[in-house]
C-alpha positions, 0 to 999 in steps of 0.5 A: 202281034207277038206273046211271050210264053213264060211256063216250065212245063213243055206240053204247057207252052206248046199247047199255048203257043199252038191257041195263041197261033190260032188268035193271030199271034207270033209267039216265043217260049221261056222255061222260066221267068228268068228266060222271059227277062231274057226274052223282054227285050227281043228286037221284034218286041213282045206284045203280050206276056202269059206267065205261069205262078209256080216255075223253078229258077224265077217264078211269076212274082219275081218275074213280075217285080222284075218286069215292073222295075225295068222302065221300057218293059213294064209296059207289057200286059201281062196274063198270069196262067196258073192252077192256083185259084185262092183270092189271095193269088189273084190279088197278089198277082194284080197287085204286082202288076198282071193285067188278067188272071186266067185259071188252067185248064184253059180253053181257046175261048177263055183265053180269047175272052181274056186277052180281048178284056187286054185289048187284043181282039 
């Protein structure tokens, strides 16, 4: 299985890369949302995007509406990782297509537990 990685804080995505690598996954890095449409269509595929909110360039949302409007990626389950923990985030996040809403900081357990909820046990 292969995660797609989306965050712009470096120890961030290392930290994520490392968990996912632990759960089994084969795991790629973009800096912002703009990288991981780049990334979307790797030949090896993606299984699984982790996206953070807040990133300069692209940031969640517009990753999201982009992803959404590319039939052979919209696809993809998407998990947004973020800080941000108001109801409205969450909505607009769901509403634009992400699949589970993980707040940081987050845990081995908690991100396990969240992608089981997507179907990657």
């Amino acid at each position: 299985m292969r995660a797609l990685v989306i965050d712009d804080e470096e120890d961030v995505r290392r930290l994520l890369a490392l968990m996912m690598g632990r759960l089994g996954f084969e795991t790629s890095e973009a800096v912002n949302g703009q990288d991981g449409l780049n990334q979307l269509n790797d030949p090896l595929g993606v299984d699984v995007v982790l996206l953070d909110w807040r990133m300069p360039v692209l940031d969640g949302a517009g990753f999201l509406k982009k992803k959404q409007a590319d039939a052979a990626v919209a696809s993809i389950p998407v998990m947004m990782l973020t800080g941000l923990n108001e109801m409205n985030d969450v909505v607009t996040a769901l509403e634009l297509g992400a699949k589970e809403y993980l707040m940081k900081p987050i845990t081995q357990r908690t991100l396990r537990e969240k992608l089981a909820l997507l179907g990657f046990a």
